[in-house]
C-alpha positions as CSV (number, residue, x, y, z in Angstrom):
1,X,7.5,-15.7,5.1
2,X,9.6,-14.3,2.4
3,X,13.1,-12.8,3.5
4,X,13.3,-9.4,3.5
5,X,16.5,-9.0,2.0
6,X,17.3,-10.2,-1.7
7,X,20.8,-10.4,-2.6
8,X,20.2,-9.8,-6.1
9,X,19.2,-7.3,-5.8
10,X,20.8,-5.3,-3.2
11,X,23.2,-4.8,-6.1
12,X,21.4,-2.7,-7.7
13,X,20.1,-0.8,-4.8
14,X,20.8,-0.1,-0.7
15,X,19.8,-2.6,1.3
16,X,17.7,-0.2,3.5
17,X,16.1,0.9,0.4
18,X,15.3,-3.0,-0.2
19,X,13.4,-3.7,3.3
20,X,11.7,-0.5,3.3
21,X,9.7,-1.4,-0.2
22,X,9.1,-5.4,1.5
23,X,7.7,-3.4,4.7
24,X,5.3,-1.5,2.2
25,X,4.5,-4.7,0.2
26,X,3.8,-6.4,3.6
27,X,1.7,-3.3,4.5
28,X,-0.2,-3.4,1.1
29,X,-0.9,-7.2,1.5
30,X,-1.6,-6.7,5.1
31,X,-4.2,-3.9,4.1
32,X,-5.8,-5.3,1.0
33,X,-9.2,-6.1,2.0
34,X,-9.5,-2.8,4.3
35,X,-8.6,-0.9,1.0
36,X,-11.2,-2.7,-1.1
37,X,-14.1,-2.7,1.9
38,X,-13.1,1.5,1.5
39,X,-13.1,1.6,-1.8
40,X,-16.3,-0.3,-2.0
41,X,-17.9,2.1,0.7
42,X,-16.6,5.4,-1.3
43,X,-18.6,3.8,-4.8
44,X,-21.5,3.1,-3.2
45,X,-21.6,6.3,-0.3
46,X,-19.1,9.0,-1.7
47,X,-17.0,11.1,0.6
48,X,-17.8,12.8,3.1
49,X,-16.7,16.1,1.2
50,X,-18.8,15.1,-1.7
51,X,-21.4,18.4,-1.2
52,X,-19.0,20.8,-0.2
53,X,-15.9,20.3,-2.6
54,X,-16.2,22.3,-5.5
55,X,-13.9,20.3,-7.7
């Protein structure tokens, strides 16, 4: 597990800036192949909104 605080670069921002963008990174990673199963779904199906959005 990487640490969730870099040094480095807590100079250049606040260190609760810092661990919130690891949390979303984690989140991301954590997600990834739910996103691309989605995504995947959404090509092949559409939305759900697909016949009545007028956009």
């Amino acid at each position: 597990m990487q640490a969730l605080y870099d040094t480095s670069a807590a100079l250049e921002q606040k260190p609760a800036e810092q661990i919130e963008l690891k949390q979303v990174a984690n989140w991301l990673a954590d997600n990834q192949a739910a996103i691309a199963n989605y995504n995947r779904h959404v090509d092949k199906h559409g939305v759900f909104s697909d016949d009545i959005r007028r956009f």
